[in-house]
N, C-alpha and C positions, 0 to 999 in steps of 0.2 A: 504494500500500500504506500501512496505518496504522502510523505509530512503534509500534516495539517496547512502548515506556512506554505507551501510549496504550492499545494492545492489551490488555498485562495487566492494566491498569484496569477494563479494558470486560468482559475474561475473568472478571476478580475479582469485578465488578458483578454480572453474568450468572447465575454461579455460587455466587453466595454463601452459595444453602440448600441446598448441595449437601452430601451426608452421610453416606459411605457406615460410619457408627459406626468408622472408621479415621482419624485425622489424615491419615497417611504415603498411604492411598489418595487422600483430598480435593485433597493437592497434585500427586499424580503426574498426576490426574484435569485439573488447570489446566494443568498444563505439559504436557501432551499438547493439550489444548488450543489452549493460547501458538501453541506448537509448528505444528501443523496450520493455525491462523489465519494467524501468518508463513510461512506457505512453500504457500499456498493455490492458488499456479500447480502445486506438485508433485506428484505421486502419493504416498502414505504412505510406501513405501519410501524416497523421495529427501526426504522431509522429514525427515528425524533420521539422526545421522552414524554410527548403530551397529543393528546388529541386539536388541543387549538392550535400548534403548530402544524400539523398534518392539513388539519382543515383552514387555515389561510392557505 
């Protein structure tokens, strides 16, 4: 698996023209990202510790 740091690097790279005319959308957009990238062995539900991150 790639470092965490390394990750959101590569995510921020990736993503960078990403624009949905919302800030707050842009970053939730990366950390779901992040998110899904680190834990890429899991199913969605087992990647994130709560249901209201799952469901934004």
């Amino acid at each position: 698996m790639i470092h965490t740091n390394a990750m959101s690097t590569w995510i921020n790279l990736e993503f960078l023209n990403v624009d949905f005319d919302d800030q707050r959308l842009d970053a939730r957009f990366k950390k779901i990202s992040i998110g899904l990238a680190e834990q890429s062995e899991k199913n969605i539900s087992s990647s994130f510790d709560s249901w209201k991150e799952i469901k934004a």
